[in-house]
C-alpha positions as CSV (number, residue, x, y, z in Angstrom):
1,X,25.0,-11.5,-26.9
2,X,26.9,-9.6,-24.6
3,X,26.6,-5.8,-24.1
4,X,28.8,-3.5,-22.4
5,X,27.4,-1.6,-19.4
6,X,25.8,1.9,-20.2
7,X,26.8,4.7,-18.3
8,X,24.0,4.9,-16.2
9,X,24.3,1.4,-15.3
10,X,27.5,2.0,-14.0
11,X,27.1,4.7,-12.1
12,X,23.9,3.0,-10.2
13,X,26.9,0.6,-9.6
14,X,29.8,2.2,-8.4
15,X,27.0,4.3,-6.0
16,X,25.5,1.3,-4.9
17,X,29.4,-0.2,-4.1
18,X,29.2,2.8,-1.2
19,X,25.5,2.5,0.0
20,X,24.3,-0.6,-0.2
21,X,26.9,-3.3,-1.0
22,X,25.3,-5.9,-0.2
23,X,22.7,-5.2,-3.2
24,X,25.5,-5.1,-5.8
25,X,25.0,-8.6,-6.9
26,X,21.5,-8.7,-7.2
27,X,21.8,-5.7,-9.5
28,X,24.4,-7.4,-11.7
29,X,21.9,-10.1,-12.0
30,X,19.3,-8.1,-12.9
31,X,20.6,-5.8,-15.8
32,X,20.0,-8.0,-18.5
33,X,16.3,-8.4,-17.6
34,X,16.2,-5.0,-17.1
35,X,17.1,-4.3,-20.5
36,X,14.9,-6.4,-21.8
37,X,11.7,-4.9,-20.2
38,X,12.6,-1.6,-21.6
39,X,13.6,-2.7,-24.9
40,X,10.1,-4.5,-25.2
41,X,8.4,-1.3,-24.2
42,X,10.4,0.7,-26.5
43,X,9.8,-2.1,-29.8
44,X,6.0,-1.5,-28.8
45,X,5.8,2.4,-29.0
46,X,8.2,2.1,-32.5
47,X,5.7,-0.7,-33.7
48,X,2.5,1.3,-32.9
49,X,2.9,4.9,-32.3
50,X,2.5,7.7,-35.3
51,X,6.5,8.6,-35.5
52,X,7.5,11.0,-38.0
53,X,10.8,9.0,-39.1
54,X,9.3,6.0,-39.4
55,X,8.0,5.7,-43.2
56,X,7.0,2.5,-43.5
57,X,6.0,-1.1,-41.3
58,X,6.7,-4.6,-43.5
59,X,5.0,-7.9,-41.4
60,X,6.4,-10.9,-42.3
61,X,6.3,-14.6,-40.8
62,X,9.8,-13.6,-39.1
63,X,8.5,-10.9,-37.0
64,X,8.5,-6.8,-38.2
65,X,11.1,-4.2,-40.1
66,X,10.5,-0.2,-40.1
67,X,11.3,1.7,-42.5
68,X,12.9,4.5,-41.6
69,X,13.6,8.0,-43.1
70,X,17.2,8.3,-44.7
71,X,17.0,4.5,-45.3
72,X,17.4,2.8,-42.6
73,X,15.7,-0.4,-41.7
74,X,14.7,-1.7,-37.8
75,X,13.9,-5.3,-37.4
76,X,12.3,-7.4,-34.4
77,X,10.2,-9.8,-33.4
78,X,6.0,-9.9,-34.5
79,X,4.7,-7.1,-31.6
80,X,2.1,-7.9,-29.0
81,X,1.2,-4.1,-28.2
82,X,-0.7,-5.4,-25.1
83,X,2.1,-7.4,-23.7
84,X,3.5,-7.1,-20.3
85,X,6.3,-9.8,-20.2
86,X,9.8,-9.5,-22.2
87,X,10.0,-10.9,-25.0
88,X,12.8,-8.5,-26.8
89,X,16.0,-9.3,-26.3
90,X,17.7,-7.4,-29.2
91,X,16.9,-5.2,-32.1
92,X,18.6,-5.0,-35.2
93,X,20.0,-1.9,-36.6
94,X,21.1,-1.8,-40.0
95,X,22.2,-5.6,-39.3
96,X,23.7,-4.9,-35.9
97,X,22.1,-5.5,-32.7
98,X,21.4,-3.6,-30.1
99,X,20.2,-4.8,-26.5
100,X,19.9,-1.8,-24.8
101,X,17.0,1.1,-25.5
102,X,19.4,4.1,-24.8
103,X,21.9,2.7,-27.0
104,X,19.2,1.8,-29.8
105,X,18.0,5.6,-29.5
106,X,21.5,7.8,-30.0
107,X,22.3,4.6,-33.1
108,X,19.1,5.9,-34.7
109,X,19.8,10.0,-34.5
110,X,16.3,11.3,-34.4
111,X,15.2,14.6,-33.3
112,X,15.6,15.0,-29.8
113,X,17.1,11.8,-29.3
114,X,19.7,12.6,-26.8
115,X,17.6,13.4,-24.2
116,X,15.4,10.5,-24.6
117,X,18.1,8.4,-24.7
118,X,19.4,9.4,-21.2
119,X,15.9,8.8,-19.7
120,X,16.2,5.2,-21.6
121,X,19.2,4.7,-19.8
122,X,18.0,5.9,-16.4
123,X,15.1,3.7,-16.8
124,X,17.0,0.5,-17.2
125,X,19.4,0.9,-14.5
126,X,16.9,2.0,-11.9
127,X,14.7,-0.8,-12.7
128,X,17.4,-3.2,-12.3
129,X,18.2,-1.7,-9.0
130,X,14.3,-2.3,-8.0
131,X,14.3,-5.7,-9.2
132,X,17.3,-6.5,-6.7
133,X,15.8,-4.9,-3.9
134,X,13.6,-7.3,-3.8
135,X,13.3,-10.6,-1.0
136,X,14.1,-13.7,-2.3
137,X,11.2,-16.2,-4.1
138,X,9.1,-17.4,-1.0
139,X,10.5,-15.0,1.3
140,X,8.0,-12.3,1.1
141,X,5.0,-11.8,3.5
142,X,1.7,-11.9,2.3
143,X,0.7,-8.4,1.7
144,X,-2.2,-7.3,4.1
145,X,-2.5,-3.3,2.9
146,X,-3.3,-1.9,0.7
147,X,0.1,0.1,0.9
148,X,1.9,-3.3,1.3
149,X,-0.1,-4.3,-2.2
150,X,1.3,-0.9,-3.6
151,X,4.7,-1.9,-3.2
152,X,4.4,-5.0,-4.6
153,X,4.4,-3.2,-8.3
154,X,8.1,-3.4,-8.8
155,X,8.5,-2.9,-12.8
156,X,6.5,0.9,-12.9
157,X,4.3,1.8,-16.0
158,X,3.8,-1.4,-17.4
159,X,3.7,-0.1,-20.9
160,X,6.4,3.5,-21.1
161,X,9.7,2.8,-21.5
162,X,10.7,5.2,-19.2
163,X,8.9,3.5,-16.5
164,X,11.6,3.9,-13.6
165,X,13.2,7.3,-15.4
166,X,13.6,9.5,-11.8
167,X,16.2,12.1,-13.4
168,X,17.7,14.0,-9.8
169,X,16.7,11.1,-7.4
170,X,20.4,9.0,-6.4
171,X,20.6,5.5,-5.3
172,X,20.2,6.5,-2.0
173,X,17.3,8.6,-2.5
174,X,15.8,6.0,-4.4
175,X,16.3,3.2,-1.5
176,X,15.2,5.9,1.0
177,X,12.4,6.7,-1.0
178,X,10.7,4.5,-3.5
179,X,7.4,2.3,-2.9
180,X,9.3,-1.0,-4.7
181,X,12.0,-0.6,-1.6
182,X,9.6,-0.7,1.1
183,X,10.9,2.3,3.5
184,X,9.3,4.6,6.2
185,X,9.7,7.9,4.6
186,X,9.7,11.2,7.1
187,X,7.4,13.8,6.0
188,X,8.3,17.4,7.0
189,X,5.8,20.3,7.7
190,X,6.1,23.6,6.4
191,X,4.1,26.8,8.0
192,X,2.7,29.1,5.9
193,X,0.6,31.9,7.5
194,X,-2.8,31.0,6.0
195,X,-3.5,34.2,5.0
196,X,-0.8,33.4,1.9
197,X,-2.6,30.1,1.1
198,X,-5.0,29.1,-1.1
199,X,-7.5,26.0,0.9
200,X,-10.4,24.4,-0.5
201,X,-12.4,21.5,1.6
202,X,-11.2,20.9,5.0
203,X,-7.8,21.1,6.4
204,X,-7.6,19.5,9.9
205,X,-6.5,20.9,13.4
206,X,-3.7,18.5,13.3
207,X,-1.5,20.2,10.3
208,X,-2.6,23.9,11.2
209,X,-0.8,25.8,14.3
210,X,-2.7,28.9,15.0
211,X,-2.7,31.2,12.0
212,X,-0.3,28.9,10.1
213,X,-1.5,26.5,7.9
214,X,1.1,23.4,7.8
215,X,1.7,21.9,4.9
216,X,3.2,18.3,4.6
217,X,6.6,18.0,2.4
218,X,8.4,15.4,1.0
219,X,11.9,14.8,2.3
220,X,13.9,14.7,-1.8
221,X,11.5,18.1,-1.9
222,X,12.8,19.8,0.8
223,X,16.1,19.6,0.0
224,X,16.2,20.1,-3.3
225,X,13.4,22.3,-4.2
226,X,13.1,23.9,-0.9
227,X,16.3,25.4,0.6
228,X,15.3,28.5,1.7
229,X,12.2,27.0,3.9
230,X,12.5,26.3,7.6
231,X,10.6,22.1,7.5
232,X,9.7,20.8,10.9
233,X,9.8,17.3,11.3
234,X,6.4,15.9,10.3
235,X,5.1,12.0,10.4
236,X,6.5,8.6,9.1
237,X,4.9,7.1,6.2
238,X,4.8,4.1,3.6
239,X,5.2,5.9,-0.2
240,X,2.6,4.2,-2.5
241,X,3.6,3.5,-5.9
242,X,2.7,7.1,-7.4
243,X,6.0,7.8,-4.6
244,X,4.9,11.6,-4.0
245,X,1.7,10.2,-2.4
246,X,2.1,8.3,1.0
247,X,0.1,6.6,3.4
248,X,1.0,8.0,7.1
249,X,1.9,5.4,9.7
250,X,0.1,6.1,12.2
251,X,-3.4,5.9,9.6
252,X,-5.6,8.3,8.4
253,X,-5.7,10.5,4.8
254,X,-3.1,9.4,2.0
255,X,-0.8,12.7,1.5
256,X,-0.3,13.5,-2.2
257,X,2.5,16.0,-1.9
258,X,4.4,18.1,-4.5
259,X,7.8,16.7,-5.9
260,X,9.3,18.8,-8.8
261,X,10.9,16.5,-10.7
262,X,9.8,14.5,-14.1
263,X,9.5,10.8,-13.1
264,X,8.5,8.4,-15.6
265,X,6.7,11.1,-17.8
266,X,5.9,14.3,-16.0
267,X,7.0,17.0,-13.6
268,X,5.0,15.8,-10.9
269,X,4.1,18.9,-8.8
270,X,0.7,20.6,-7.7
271,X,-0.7,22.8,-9.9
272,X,-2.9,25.6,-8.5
273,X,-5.7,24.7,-10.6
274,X,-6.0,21.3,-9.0
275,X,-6.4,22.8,-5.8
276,X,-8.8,25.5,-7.0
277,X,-11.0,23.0,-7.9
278,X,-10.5,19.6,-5.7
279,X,-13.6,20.5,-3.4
280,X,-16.4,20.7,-6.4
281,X,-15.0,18.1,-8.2
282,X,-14.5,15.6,-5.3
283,X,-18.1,16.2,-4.2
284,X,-19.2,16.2,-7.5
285,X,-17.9,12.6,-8.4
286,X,-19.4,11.6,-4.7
287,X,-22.4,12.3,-6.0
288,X,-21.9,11.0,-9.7
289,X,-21.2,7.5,-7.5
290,X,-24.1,7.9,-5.5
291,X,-26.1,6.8,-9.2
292,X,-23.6,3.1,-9.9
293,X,-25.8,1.3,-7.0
294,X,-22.9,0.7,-4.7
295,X,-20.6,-0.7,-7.8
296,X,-18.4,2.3,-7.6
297,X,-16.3,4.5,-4.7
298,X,-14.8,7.8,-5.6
299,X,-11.9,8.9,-2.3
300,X,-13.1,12.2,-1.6
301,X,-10.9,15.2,-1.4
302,X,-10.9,16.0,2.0
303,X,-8.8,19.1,1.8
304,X,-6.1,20.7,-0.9
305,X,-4.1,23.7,0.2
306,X,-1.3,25.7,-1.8
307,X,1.1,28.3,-0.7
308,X,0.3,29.7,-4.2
309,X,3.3,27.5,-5.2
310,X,2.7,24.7,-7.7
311,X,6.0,23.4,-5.6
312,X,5.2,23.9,-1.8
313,X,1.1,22.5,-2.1
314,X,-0.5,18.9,-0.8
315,X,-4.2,17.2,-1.0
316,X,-5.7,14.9,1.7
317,X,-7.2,12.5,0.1
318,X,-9.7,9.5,2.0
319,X,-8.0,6.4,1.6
320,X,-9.1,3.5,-0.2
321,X,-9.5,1.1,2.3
322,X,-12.6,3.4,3.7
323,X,-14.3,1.3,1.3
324,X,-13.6,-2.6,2.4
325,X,-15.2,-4.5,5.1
326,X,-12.3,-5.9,6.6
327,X,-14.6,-7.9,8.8
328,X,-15.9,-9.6,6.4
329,X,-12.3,-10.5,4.7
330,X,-12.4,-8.0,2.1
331,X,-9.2,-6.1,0.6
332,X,-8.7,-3.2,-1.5
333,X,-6.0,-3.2,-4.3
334,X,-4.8,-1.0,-7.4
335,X,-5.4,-2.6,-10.4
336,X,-1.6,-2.9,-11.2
337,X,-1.1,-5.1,-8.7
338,X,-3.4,-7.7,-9.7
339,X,-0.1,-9.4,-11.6
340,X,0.9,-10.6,-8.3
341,X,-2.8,-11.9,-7.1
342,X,-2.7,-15.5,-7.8
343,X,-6.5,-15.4,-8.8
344,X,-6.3,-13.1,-11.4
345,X,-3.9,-15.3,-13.3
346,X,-7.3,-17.1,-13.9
347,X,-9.3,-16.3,-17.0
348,X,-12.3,-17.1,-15.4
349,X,-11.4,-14.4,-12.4
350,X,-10.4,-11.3,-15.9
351,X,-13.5,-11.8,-17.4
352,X,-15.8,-11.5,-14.2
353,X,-13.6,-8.3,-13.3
354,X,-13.5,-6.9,-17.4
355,X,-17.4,-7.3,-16.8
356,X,-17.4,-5.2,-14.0
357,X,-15.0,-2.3,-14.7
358,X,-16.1,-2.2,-18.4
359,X,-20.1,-1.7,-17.2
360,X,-19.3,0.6,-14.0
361,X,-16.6,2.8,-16.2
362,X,-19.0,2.8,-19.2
363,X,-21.5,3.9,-17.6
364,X,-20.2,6.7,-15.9
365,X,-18.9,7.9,-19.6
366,X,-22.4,7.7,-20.3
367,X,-23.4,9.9,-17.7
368,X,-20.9,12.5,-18.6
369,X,-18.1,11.7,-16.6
370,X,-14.7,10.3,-18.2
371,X,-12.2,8.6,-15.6
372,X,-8.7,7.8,-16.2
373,X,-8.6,4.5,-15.5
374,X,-5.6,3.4,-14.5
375,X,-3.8,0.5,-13.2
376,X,-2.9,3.5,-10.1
377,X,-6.1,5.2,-9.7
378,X,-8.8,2.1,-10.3
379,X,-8.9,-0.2,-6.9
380,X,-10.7,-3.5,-6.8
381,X,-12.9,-4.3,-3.9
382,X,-12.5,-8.2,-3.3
383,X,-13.9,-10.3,-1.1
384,X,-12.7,-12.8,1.3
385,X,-12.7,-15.4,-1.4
386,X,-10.9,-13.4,-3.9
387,X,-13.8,-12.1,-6.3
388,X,-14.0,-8.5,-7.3
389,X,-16.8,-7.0,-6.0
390,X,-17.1,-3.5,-6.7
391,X,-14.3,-0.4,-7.8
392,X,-12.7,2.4,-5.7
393,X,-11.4,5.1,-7.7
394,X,-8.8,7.9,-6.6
395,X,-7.0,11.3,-7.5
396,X,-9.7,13.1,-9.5
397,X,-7.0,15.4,-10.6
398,X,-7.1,14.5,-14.8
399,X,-11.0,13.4,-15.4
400,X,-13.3,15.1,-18.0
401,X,-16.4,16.0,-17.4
402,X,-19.1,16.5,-20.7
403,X,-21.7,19.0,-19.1
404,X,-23.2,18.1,-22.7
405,X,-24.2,15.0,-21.3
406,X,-24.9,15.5,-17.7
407,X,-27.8,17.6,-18.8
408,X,-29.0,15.1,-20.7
409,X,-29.3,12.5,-18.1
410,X,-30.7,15.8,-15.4
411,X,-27.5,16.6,-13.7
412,X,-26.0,19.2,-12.6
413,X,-22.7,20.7,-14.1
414,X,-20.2,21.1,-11.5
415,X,-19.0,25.0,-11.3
416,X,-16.1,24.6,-13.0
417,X,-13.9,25.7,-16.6
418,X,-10.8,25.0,-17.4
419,X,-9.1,21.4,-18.7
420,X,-11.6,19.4,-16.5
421,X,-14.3,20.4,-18.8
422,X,-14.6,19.6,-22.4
423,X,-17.7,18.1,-24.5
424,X,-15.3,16.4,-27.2
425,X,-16.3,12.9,-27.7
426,X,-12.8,11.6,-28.8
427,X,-10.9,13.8,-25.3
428,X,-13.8,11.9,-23.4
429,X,-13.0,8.0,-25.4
430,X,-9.3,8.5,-25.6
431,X,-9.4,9.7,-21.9
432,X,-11.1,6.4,-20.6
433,X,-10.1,3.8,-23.2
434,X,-6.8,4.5,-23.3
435,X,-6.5,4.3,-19.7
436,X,-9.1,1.6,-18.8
437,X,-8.8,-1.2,-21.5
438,X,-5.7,-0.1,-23.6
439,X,-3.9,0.4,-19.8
440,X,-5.6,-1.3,-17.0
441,X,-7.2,-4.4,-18.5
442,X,-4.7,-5.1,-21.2
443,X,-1.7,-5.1,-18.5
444,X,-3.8,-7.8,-16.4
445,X,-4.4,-10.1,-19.5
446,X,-1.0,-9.7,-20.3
447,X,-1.4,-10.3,-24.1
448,X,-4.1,-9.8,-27.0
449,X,-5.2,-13.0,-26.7
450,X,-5.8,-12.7,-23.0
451,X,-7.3,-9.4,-23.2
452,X,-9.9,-10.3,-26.7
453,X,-11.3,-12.9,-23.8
454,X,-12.1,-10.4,-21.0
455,X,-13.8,-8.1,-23.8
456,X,-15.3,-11.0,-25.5
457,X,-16.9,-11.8,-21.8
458,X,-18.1,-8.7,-20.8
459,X,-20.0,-7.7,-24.2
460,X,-23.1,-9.1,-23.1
461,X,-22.9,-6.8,-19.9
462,X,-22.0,-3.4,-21.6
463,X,-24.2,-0.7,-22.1
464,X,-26.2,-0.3,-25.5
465,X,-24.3,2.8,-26.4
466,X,-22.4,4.6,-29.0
467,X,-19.7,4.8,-26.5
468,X,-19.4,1.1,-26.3
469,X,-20.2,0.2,-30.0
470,X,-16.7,2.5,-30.5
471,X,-14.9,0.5,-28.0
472,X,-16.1,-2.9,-29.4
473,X,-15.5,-2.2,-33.1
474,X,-12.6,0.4,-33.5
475,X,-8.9,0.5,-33.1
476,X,-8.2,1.4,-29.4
477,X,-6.8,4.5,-28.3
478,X,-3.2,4.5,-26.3
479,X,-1.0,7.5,-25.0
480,X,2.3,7.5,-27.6
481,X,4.0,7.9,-24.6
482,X,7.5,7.9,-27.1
483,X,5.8,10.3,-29.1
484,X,5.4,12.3,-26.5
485,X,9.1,12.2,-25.4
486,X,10.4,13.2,-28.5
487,X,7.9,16.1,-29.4
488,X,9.4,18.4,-26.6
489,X,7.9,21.6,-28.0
490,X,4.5,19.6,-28.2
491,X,2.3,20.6,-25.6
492,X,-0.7,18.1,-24.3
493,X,-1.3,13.9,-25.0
494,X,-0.4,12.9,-28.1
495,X,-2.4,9.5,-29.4
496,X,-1.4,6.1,-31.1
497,X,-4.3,3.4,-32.3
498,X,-3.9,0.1,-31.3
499,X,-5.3,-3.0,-32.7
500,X,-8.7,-3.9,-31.2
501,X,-8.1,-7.8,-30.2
502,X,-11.7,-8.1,-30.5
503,X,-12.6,-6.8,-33.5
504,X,-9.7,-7.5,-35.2
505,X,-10.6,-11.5,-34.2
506,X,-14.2,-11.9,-35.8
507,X,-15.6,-12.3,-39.6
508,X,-17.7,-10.4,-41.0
509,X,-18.5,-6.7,-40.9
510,X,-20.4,-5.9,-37.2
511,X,-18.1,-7.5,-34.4
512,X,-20.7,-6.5,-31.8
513,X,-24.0,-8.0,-33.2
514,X,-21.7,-11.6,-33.3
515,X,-21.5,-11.2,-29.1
516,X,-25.0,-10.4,-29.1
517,X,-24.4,-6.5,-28.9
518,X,-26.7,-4.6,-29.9
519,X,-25.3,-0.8,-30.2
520,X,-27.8,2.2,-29.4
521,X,-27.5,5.8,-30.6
């Protein structure tokens, strides 16, 4: 069926008529699939997450209806919540169909639904205008980088719906500025006497001049957060795919800077908390590392600094590739971009790295440490051959940390309060499953199928722990990242369960004893 453009589709297009003509065509092409990834996104978080307007869920061999307050009824195909390829097309509505997510959202009228609904539209249109910025099949270099890896990751959050929503950035910004378009981006400086900023760790002779601490800024920043600061002109550098962090030219630390404006999910600028505490908790997860016998790499913090200014503040952060021996062949890539690594489409090549993250990450929550495990922040060392050999993680920014249970292995509890910090068994469970297998490992199986035979291969691996008899045996924790969009006045993560592919696969009443798990206390 065909479906008029939205009006954010067409005003990607009549901008890209005036910057970039030559894309226009490729973008045409690419709505329709564009649509599609979003609406498949958007079918998963009405399938699974905990919405208040939707009363009731009816299965049936021809796929799912909700039920929804005031009596209305949603239907579409059976849900695969664990999916990364589009499968919906349309939704029905009351009988009508709908093929786009923003037009889905105003039909349905919930709380808060505007607003969502333009961030739905945003979405689509910006991912179609990745999608044709693309080379052509076969024309693309093999990526070397890890920053040229980064850039491969075209489609964004591979679960959100809003996973190219960058509310205030233009086409041209976007081409000028975004990983999936593969520019050099500029970074400007900005001097602040250092006696007005707050610095923790190192901050090197090249970004201070005399009593002036300079701190790097990105270009969208500057001019629209910025106005009234005098920016030198900085360094060139390739934007990874979190965009505000970039990897200068010339080498050296990755630049995370501040850019105040909500893309995908949140307002992504520096708060001064992170910066208070980057030092102790960067040498703090050095040392945690020190105790997963090589099978693990934190990227140190090597220095945070903040003009007291969650908008004018950056962090130095060791690059990832500190970790690979490049003369022995190895590469470093983020997790999310394992899609386009021709060995991981193996299942073979899943379950040896499901064994591998599942142990190192488990064990770490053991020790009292619980990482968000990403498809961004969890690397893969490989080797020459392809196999994955150990895990680099990065930005230490959203961790928890149980001093409950570093005391009861001996360690020491970091000096530190505030978010970081928290003892609460489900915070520290949600915090890594939701990232690491409901996130990073279901995206690289691509389906539940897929993703019950990576956990089904790593059982016999996993530590004997309460930790893991909860992963193994329960539903699995996921962000409602919808949820989350339309509970404005909510503050914090808000949760949805998923269906455990592995438990939900298996007879009987203990799923982990029938993989030869046996769970300890």
């Amino acid at each position: 069926m065909h479906f008029p453009a939205s009006p954010a589709e067409e005003a990607v297009a009549a901008e890209l008529d005036d910057v970039r003509p030559a894309l226009a065509p490729a973008y045409a092409d690419a709505l329709d699939g564009a649509r599609a990834a979003v609406l498949t996104r958007l079918w998963r978080a009405l399938a699974y997450e905990p919405l208040p307007w939707v009363v009731g869920r009816e299965r049936g061999p021809g796929g799912l209806a909700l039920l929804l307050a005031g009596g209305g009824r949603l239907e579409g195909p059976a849900p695969d919540p664990y999916t990364t390829g589009p499968y919906v097309r349309e939704l029905l509505y009351d009988g009508r169909a709908y093929g786009q997510a923003a037009r889905l959202v105003t039909a349905l009228g919930v709380p808060h639904a505007e607003g969502f609904a333009a961030e739905l539209d945003d979405s689509t249109a910006n991912l179609a205008l990745s999608r044709a910025g693309q080379p052509p099949a076969g024309q693309d270099s093999a990526a070397r980088s890890t920053w040229e890896w980064e850039q491969r990751i075209v489609d964004g959050h591979p679960y959100h719906p809003n996973c190219r929503s960058r509310p205030g950035f233009s086409v041209s910004e976007q081409l000028a500025y975004a990983p999936e378009h593969r520019p050099v981006v500029e970074l400007g400086l900005v001097a602040v006497p250092a006696g007005q900023c707050l610095v923790t760790g190192g901050w090197p002779p090249e970004l201070r001049d005399g009593e002036r601490i300079l701190l790097p800024v990105h270009p969208w920043q500057a001019a629209h957060t910025l106005k009234h600061e005098a920016v030198r002109s900085g360094f060139p550098a390739h934007p990874l795919m979190a965009l505000r962090t970039l990897s200068p030219a010339g080498g050296g630390a990755h630049v995370k800077t501040a850019l105040s404006t909500r893309l995908t999910s949140s307002v992504r600028d520096i708060s001064g908390y992170s910066i208070e505490t980057a030092a102790a908790v960067s040498a703090f997860a050095e040392s945690l590392a020190e105790r997963l016998d090589g099978r693990l790499h934190i990227t140190r913090t090597l220095g945070a600094a903040t003009a007291h200014s969650p908008d004018l503040a950056a962090v130095l952060r060791e690059p990832p590739e500190a970790y690979a021996d490049t003369a022995a062949g190895e590469r470093v890539l983020p997790v999310a971009a394992l899609a386009g690594l021709p060995e991981a489409r193996s299942a073979a090549w899943r379950a040896e790295f499901a064994r591998l993250a599942l142990s190192v990450c488990l064990r770490v929550l053991e020790l009292g440490v619980a990482l968000e495990a990403h498809g961004q922040n969890l690397l893969v060392v490989l080797s020459a051959s392809g196999a994955p050999l150990r895990l680099v993680y990065r930005d230490l920014a959203d961790i928890r940390i149980s001093p409950a249970r570093l005391a009861v292995h001996g360690l020491p509890v970091p000096p530190l309060s505030g978010r970081l910090i928290t003892d609460d068994v489900t915070v520290l469970r949600r915090k890594l499953f939701g990232s690491l297998v409901a996130g990073a490992l279901g995206a690289a199986a691509g389906s539940a199928g897929a993703l019950r035979e990576s956990l089904a291969a790593a059982v016999p691996v996993l530590p004997a722990t309460a930790d893991t008899e909860a992963l193994l045996t329960g539903p699995l924790p996921a962000k409602a990242l919808t949820l989350m969009r339309l509970s404005p006045g909510i503050p914090g993560d808000q949760w949805a369960d998923l269906p455990n592919p592995l438990a939900d696969h298996r007879p009987g009443g203990d799923p982990g004893r029938r993989a030869g798990y046996c769970p300890g206390a």
